[in-house]
Each structure stands twice: as C-alpha cells, then as structure tokens.
VEXTI-680092 format. One record per residue (C-alpha): residue number from 1; residue in one letter; x, y, z. Coordinates in nm, 4 decimals, decimal comma. Example, Ala and Ser with C-alpha at 12.3 -4.5 7.8 and 13.67 -1.06 7.14 Angstrom:
<pt num="1" residuo="a" u="1,2300" v="-0,4500" w="0,7800"/>
<pt num="2" residuo="s" u="1,3670" v="-0,1060" w="0,7140"/>
***
This chain:
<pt num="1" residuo="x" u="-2,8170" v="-4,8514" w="-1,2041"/>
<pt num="2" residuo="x" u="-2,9795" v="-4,5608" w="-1,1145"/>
<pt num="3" residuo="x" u="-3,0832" v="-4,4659" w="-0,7368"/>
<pt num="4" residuo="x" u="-3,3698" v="-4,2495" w="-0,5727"/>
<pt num="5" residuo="x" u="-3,2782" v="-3,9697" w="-0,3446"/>
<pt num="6" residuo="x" u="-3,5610" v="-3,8910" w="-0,0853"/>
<pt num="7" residuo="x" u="-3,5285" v="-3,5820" w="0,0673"/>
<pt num="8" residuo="x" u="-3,7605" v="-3,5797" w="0,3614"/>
<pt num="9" residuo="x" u="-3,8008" v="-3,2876" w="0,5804"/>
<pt num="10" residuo="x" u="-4,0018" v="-3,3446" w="0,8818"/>
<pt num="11" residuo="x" u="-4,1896" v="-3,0947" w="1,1377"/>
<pt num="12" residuo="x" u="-4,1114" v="-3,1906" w="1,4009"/>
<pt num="13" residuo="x" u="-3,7817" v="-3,3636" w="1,3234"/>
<pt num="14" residuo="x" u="-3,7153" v="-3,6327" w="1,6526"/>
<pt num="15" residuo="x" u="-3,8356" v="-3,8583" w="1,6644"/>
<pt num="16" residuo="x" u="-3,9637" v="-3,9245" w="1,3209"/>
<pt num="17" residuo="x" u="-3,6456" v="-3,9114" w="1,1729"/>
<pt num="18" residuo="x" u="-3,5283" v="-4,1965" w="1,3393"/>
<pt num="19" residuo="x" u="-3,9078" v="-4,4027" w="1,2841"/>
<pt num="20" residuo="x" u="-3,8942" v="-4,3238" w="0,9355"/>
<pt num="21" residuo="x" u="-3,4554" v="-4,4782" w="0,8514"/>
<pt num="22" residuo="x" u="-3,6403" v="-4,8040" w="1,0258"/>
<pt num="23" residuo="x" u="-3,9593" v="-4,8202" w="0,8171"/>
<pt num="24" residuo="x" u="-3,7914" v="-4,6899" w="0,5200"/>
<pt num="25" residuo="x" u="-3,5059" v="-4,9561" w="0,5796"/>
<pt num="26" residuo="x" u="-3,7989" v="-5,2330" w="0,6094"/>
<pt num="27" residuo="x" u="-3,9277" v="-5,1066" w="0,2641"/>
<pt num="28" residuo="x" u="-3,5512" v="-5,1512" w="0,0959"/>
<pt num="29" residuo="x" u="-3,4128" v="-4,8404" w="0,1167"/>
<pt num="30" residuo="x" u="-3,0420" v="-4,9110" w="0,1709"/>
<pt num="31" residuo="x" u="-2,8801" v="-4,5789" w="0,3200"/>
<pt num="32" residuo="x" u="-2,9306" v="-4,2792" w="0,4888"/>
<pt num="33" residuo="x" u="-2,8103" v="-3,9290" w="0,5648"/>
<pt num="34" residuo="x" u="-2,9979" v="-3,7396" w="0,8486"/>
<pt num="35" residuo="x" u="-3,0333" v="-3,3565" w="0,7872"/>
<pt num="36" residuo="x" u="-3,0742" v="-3,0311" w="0,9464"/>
<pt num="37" residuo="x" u="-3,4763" v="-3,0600" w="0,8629"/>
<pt num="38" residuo="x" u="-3,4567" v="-3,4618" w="0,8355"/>
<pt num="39" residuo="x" u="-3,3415" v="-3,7348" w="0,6408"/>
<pt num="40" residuo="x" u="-3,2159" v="-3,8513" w="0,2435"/>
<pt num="41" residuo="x" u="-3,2882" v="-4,1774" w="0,1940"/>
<pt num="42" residuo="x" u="-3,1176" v="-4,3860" w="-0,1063"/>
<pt num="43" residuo="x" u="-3,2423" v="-4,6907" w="-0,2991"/>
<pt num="44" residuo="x" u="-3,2352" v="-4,8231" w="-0,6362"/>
<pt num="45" residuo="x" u="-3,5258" v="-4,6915" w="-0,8938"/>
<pt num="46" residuo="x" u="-3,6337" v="-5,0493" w="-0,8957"/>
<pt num="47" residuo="x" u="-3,8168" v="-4,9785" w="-0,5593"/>
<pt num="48" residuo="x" u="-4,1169" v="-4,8174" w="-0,7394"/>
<pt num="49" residuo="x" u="-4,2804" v="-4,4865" w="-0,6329"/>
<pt num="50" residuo="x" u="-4,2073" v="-4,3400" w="-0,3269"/>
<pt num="51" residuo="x" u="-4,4818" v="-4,1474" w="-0,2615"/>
<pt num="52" residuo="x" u="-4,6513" v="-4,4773" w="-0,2338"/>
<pt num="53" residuo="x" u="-4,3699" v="-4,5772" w="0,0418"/>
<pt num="54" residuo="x" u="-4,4228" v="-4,2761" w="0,2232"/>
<pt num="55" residuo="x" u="-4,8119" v="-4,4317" w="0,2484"/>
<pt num="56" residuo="x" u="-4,7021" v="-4,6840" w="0,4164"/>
<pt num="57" residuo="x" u="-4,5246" v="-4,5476" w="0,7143"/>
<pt num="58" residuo="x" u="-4,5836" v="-4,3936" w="1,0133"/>
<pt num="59" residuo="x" u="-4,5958" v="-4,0324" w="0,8672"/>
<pt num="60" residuo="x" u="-4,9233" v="-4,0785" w="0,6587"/>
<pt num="61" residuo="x" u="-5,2161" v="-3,9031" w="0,8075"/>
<pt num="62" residuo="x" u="-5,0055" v="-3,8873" w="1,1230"/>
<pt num="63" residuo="x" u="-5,1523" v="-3,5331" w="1,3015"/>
<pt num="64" residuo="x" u="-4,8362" v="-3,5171" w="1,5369"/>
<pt num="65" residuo="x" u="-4,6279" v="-3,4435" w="1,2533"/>
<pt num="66" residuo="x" u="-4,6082" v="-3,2708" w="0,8778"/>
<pt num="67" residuo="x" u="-4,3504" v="-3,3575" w="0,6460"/>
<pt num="68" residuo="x" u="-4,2542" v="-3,2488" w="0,2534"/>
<pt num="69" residuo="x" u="-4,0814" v="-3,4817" w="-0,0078"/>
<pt num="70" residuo="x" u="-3,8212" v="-3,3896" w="-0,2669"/>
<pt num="71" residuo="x" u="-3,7466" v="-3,7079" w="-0,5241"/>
<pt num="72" residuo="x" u="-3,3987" v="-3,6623" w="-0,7158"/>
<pt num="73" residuo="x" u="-3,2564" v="-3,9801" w="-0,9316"/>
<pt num="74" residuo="x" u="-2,8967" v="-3,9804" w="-0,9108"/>
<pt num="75" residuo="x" u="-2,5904" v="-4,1979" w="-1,0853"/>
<pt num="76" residuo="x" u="-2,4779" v="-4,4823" w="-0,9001"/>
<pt num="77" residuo="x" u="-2,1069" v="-4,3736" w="-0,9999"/>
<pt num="78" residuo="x" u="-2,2153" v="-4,0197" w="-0,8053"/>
<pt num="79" residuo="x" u="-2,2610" v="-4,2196" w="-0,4763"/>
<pt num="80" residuo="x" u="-1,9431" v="-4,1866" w="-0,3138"/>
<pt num="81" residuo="x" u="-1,9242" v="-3,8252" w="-0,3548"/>
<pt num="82" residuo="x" u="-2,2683" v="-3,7918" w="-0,1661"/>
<pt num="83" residuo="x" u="-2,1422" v="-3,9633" w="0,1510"/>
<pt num="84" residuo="x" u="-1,7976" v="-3,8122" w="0,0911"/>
<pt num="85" residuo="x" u="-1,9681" v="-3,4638" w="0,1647"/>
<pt num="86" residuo="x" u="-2,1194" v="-3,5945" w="0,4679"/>
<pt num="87" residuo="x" u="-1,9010" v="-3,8249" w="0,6252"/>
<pt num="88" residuo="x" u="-1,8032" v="-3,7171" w="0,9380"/>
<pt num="89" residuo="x" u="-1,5604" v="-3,8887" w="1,2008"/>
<pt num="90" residuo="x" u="-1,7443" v="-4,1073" w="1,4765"/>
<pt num="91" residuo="x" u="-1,5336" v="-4,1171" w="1,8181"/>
<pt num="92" residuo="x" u="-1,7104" v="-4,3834" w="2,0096"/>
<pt num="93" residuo="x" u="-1,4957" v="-4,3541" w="2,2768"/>
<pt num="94" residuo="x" u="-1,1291" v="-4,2337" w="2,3844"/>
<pt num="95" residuo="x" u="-1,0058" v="-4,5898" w="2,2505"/>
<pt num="96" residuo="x" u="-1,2014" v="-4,5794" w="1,8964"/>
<pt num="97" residuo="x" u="-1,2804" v="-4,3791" w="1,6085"/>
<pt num="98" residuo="x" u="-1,4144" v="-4,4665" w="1,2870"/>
<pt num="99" residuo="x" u="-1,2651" v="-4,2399" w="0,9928"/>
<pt num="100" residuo="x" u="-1,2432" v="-4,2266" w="0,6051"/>
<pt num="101" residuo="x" u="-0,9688" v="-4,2449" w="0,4339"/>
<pt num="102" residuo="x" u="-0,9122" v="-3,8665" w="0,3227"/>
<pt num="103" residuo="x" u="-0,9356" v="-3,8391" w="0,6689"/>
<pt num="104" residuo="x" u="-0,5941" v="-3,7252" w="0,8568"/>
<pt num="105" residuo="x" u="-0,5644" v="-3,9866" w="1,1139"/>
<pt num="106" residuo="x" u="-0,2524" v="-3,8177" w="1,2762"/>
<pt num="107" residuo="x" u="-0,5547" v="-3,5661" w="1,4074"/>
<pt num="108" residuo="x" u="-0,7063" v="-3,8616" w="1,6408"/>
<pt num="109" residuo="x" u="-0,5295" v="-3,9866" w="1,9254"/>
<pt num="110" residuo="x" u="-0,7805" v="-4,2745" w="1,9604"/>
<pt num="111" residuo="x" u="-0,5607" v="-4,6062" w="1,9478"/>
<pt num="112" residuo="x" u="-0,8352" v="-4,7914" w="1,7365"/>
<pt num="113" residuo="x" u="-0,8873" v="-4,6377" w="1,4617"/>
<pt num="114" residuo="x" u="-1,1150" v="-4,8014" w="1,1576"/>
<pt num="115" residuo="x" u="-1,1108" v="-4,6799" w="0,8007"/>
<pt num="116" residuo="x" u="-1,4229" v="-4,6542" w="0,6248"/>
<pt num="117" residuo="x" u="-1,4528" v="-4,6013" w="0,2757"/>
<pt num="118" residuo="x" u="-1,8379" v="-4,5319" w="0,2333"/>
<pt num="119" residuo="x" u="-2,0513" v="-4,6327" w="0,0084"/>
<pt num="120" residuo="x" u="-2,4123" v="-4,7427" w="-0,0719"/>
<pt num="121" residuo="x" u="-2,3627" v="-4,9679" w="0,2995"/>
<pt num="122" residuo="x" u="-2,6040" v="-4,8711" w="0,5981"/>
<pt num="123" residuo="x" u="-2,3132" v="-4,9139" w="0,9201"/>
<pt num="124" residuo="x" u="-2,0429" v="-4,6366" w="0,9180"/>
<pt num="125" residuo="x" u="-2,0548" v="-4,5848" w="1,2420"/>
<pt num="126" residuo="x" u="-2,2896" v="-4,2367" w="1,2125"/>
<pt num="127" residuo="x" u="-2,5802" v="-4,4059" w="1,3231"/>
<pt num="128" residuo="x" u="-2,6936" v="-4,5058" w="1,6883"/>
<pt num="129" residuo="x" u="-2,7073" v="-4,8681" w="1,6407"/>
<pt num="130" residuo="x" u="-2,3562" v="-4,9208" w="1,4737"/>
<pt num="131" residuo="x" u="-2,2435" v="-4,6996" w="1,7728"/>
<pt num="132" residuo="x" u="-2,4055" v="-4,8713" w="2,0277"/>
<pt num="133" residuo="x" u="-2,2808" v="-5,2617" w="1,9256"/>
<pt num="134" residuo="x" u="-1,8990" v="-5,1119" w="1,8515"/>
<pt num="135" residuo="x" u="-1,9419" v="-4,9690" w="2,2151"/>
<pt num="136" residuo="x" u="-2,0349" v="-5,3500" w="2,3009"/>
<pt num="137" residuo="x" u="-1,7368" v="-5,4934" w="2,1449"/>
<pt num="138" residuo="x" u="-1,5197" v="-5,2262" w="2,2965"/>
<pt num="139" residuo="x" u="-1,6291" v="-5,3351" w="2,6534"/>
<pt num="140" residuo="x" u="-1,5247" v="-5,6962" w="2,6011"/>
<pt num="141" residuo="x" u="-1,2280" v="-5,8782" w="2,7775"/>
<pt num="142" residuo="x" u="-1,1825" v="-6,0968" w="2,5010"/>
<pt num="143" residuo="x" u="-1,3739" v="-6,2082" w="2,1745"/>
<pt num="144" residuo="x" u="-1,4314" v="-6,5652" w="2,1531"/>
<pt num="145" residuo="x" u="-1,3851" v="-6,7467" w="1,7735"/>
<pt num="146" residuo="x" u="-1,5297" v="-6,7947" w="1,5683"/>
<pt num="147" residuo="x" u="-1,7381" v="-6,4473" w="1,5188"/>
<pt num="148" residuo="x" u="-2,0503" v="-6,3937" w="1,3008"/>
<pt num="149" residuo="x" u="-2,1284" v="-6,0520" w="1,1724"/>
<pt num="150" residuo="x" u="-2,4733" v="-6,0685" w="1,0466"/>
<pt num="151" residuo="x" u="-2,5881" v="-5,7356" w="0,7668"/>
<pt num="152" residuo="x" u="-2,2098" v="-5,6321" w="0,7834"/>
<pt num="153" residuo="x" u="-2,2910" v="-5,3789" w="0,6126"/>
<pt num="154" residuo="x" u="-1,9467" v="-5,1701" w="0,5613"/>
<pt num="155" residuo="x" u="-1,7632" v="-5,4201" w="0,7549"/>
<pt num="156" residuo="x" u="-1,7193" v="-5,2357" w="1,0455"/>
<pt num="157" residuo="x" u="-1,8106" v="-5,4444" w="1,3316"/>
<pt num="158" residuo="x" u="-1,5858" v="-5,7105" w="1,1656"/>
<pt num="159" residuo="x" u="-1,2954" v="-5,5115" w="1,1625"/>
<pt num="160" residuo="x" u="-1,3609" v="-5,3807" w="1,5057"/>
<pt num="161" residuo="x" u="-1,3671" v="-5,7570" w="1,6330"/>
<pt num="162" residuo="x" u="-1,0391" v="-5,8635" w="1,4476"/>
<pt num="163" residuo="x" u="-0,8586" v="-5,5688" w="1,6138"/>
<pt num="164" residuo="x" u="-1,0113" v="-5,6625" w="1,9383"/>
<pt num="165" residuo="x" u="-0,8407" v="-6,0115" w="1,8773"/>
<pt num="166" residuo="x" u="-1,0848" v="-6,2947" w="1,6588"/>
<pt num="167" residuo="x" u="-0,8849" v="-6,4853" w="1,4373"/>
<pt num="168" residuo="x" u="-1,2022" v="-6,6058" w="1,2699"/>
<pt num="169" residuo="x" u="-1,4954" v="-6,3649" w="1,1138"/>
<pt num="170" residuo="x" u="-1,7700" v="-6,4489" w="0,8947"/>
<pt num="171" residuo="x" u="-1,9515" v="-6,1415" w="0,7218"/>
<pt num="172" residuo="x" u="-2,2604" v="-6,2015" w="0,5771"/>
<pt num="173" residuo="x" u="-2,4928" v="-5,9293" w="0,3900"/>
<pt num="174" residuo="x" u="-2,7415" v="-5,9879" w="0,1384"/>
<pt num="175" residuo="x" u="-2,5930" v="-5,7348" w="-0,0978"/>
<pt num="176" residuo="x" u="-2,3322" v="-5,7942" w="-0,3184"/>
<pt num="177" residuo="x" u="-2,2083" v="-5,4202" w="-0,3223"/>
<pt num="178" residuo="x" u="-2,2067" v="-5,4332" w="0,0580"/>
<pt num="179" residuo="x" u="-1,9916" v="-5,7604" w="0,0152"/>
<pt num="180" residuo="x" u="-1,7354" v="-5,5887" w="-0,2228"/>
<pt num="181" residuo="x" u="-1,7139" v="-5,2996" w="-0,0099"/>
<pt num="182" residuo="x" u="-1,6473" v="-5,5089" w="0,3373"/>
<pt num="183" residuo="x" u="-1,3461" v="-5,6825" w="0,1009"/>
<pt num="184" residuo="x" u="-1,2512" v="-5,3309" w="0,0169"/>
<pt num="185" residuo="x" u="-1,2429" v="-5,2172" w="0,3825"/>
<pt num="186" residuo="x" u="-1,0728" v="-5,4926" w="0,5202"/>
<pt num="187" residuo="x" u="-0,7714" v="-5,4139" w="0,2983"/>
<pt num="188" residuo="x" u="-0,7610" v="-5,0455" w="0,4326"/>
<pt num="189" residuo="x" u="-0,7635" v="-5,2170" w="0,7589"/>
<pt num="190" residuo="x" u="-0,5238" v="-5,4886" w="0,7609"/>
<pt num="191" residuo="x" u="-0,8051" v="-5,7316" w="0,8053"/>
<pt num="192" residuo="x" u="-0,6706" v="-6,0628" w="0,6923"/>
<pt num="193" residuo="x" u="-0,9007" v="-6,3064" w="0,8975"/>
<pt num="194" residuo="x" u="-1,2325" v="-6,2379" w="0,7383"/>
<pt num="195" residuo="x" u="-1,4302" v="-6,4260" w="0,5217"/>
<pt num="196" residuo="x" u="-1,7300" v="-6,2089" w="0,3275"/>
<pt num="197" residuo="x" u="-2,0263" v="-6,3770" w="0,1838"/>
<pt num="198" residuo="x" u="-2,3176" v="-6,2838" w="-0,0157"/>
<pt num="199" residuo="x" u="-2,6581" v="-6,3951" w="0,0986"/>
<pt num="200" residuo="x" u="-2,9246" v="-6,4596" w="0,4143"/>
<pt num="201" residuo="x" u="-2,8689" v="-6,6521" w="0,7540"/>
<pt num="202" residuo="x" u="-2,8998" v="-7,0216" w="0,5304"/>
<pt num="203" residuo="x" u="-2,5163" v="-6,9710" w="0,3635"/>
<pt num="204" residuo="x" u="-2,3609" v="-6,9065" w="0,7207"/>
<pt num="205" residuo="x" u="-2,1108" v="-7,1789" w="0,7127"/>
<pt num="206" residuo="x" u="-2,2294" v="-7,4660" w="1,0168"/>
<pt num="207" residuo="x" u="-2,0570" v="-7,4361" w="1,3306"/>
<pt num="208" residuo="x" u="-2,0215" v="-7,2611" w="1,6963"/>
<pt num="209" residuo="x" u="-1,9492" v="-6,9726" w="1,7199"/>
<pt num="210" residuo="x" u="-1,8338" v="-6,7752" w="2,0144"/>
<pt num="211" residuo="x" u="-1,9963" v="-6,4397" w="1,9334"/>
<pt num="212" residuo="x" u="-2,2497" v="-6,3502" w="1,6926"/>
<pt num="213" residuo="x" u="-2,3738" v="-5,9632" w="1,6082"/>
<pt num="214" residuo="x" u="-2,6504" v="-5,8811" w="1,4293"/>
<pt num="215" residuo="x" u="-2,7483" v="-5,5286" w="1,3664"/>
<pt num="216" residuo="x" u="-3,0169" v="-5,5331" w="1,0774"/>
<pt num="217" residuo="x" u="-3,4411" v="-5,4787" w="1,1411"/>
<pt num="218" residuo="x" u="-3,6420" v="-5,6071" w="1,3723"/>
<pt num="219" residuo="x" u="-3,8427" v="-5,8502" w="1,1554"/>
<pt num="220" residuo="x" u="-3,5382" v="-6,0302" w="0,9898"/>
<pt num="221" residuo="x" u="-3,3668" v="-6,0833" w="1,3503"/>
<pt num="222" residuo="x" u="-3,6708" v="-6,2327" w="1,4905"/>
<pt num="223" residuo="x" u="-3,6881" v="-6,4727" w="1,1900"/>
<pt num="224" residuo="x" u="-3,3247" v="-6,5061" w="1,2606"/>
<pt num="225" residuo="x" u="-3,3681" v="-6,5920" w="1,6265"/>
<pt num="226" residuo="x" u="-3,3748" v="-6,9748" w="1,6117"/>
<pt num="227" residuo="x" u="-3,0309" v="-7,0364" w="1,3475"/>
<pt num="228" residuo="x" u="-2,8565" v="-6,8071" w="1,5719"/>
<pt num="229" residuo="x" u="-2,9808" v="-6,9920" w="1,8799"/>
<pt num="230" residuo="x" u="-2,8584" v="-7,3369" w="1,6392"/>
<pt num="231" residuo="x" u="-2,4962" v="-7,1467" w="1,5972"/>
<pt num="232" residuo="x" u="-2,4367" v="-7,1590" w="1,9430"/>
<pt num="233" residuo="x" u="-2,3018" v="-7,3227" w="2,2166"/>
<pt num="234" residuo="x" u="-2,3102" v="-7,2505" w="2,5998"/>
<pt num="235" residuo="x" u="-2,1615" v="-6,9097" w="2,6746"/>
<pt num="236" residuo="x" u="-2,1784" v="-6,7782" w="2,3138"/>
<pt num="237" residuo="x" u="-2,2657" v="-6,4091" w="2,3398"/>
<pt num="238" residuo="x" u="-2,5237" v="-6,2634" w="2,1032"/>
<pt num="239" residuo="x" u="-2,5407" v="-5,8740" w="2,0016"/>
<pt num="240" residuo="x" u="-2,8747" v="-5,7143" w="1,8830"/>
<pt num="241" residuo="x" u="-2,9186" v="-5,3689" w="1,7133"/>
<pt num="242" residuo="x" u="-3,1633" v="-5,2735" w="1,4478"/>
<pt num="243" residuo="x" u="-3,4321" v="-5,2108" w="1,6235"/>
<pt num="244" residuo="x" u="-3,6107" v="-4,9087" w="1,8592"/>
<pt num="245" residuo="x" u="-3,5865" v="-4,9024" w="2,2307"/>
<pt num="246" residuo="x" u="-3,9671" v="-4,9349" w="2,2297"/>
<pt num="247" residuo="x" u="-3,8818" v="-5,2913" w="2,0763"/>
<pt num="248" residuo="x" u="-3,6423" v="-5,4045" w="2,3588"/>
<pt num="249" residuo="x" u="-3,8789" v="-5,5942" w="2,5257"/>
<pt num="250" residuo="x" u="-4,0642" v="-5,8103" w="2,2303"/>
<pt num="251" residuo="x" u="-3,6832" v="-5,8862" w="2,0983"/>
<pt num="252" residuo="x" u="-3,5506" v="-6,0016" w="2,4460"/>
<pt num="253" residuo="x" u="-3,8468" v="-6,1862" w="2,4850"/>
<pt num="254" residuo="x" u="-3,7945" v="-6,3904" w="2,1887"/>
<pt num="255" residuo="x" u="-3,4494" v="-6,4483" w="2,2493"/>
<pt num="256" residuo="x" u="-3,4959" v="-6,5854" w="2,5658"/>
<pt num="257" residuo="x" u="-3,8076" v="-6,8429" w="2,4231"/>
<pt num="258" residuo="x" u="-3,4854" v="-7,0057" w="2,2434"/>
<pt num="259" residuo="x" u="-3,2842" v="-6,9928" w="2,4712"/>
<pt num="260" residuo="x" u="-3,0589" v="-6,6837" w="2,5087"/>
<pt num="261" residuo="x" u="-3,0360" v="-6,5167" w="2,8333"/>
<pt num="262" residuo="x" u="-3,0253" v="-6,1722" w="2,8556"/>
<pt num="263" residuo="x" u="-2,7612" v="-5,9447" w="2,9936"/>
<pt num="264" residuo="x" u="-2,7968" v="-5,5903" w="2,9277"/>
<pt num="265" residuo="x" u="-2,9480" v="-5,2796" w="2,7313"/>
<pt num="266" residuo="x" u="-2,8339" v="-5,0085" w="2,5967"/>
<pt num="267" residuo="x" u="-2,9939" v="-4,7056" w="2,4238"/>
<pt num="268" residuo="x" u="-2,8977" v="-4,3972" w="2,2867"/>
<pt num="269" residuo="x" u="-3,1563" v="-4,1445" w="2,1115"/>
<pt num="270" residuo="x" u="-3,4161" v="-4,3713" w="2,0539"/>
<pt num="271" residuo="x" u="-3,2453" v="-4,7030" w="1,9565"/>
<pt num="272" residuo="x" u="-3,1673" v="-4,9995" w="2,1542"/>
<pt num="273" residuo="x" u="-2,9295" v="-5,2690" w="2,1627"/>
<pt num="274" residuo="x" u="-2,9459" v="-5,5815" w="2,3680"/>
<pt num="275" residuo="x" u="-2,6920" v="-5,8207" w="2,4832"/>
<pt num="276" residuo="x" u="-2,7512" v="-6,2500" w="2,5587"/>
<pt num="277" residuo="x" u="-2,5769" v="-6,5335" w="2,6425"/>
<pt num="278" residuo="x" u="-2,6585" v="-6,8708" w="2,5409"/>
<pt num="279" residuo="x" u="-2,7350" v="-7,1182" w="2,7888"/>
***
C-alpha cells in the first residue's frame, strides 16, 4: 500500500505544529515527523485528498498563521528508512532512554534502556505525550498487575512497565502493523510477559487491572472513559495522554463523573497528561 507524505510548513511554527499532529491524528493520519519549518505527516492514500483535510483543521482561514503544503506518495517498503533518518535518541531521564537498534547503546549510561525499531507506529518516545506517561511510569514504586496499554502504538509503554516489574501486559491498538511491530519490539527487548491484540477497547480481555495507560486522542478516551472505569478496582491507577493541556480540565472532569479521582498533571510544550485513581 501506498502512503501520503504531507509536508506542512507553518508560519509561525508553535504552536500549530503541535494543533495540527492532534487534528491530523483525529483525521487518520498515523505518524509524524516535526521539522525545522513544521511537520510530515504519513497515512495511507486511502485517506482521500488532503487538501480537503487541511479544510478541516484549525489552519483554514486561520489569520494568526500561514502555512504551504507539499503532497509526496511514497512506498510502504520505503517507511523505515524515513524514520531511520530521523530517529533520534529520547533520554527521559538519567534512568531511561529510548534508542533504535543501530543505535550504540554502550554510548548511554541510562540503566533502562528500550529499543525501538520504528515504523509506521505514532509512540517512539519523540513526542511529548509518550514522554510525559514513560516519565509517569518511571516515578512509580511499583506497577500493580495486571497492566493495560491502550493505542500501544510501538510498544513502548509496555516494555517500559515490564522492566519496571508487571508480569502481566495487555497491548491493544487498532492497527495490525502497530500490533506486529509491538511483537517485534518486545523481542528486541526481552519482553516475554506481553500479550498484543488487534482491535478497540471491546476485545480487552475482562478483568482488574492494576494500571491502565492510555495515550491516544481526546475523543476516543472520553468514549473510553466508562470500560476503563469497568476494568477497575479500588486503587487502580489510570494514565491519560493524547490530548492538549487546554483539554486537562474537560478530560479530568469526565474521569472523575465515573469515578476516577484525580492525582496530578503534567505538561510539557503544550501537551498534558493526567494521572487518577479509582475509588
């Protein structure tokens, strides 16, 4: 299958960069690369024009900012060798960094390290959100099993939580190339206690769990809201990203109508990522 390439360049570049990954994201583009001038945006041909797309985000007719749009189709085989050129290592803190695998990882002293072999999967660790939840699970005593990664994405807040300790992960994303590349990943990490499934919140297998992260849009984790609320049990903790800080507010006030308390924010840039307990 084929894939667009949307090279946006935006004047001025923060913080429509940012707006336009989440709308973008919402529209079912799948993966992103921020640039000097703005942002390439990948998603299969399938999705139509995107000039229309564009129409439909914040950008169109906006006066506080001007933007230009190059279209390019590339080769799905080509895809790895466009996030090759980008990928950069993410040090999240003096305990973690998230590398590829023609990385050297004798270079990082970090004593968590998690290999990443991207591909067409929106979660490497590059951008704000998948920073701010693996600074989350960094900060915990212990994880409590079972765990629930919701839109895992590359896998990497699953692998983060197995070497943190669970014993029991369930990855779900609703596409099956992110779900071969989370099986992929979890070999490079000696990840042997996660089980990846294809689909939405209704094939998460029925029971408690003891910590559930979700980091996908705004929209699907509010329709989310009640199952996850139905997965838990008193004390389960419940990680939000996705969304912008701007959003904070609506999101923890829909958590807490069923019945998640919440605990703290964090932001960085202009994402935000919320943490609950379950009462």
């Amino acid at each position: 299958m084929e894939y667009l390439e949307l090279n946006v360049s935006l004047s001025p570049r923060n913080p429509w960069a940012d707006i336009l990954i989440a709308e973008l994201a919402e529209l079912g583009y799948e993966s992103f690369v921020e640039t000097e001038n703005g942002i390439s945006a990948y998603g299969p041909v399938t999705l139509g024009s995107p000039e229309e797309h564009l129409i439909q985000t914040s950008l169109h007719e906006n006066p506080d900012v001007s933007f230009s749009l190059e279209v390019k189709n590339i080769p799905h085989q080509n895809w790895n060798a466009v996030w090759e050129a980008d990928f950069k290592p993410v040090i999240v803190s003096s305990e973690l960094a998230i590398i590829a695998p023609f990385h050297d990882q004798s270079d990082f002293q970090q004593p968590l390290k998690i290999i990443i072999q991207p591909q067409m999967s929106f979660g490497t660790g590059h951008h704000q959100t998948t920073f701010l939840m693996s600074e989350y699970l960094m900060e915990l005593n212990a994880i409590e099993n079972p765990v629930l990664d919701m839109g895992t994405g590359t896998g990497v807040l699953a692998f983060l939580a197995e070497k943190r300790g669970a014993k029991e992960i369930v990855a779900v994303d609703i596409e099956p190339w992110s779900v071969e590349n989370t099986i992929e990943n979890a070999q490079r990490n000696n990840c042997n206690h996660i089980l990846a499934l294809c689909g939405d919140i209704d094939i998460v297998p029925q029971q408690k769990y003891g910590l559930i992260l979700a980091n996908i849009n705004k929209n699907i984790l509010k329709s989310h809201l009640g199952s996850y609320a139905n997965l838990s049990k008193p004390g389960t903790k419940l990680y939000l990203s996705g969304f912008f800080a701007s959003d904070a507010e609506e999101m923890i006030s829909c958590a807490e109508n069923v019945g998640f308390r919440h605990l703290q924010t964090k932001e960085l840039e202009t994402w935000a990522a919320l943490q609950f307990e379950y009462a």
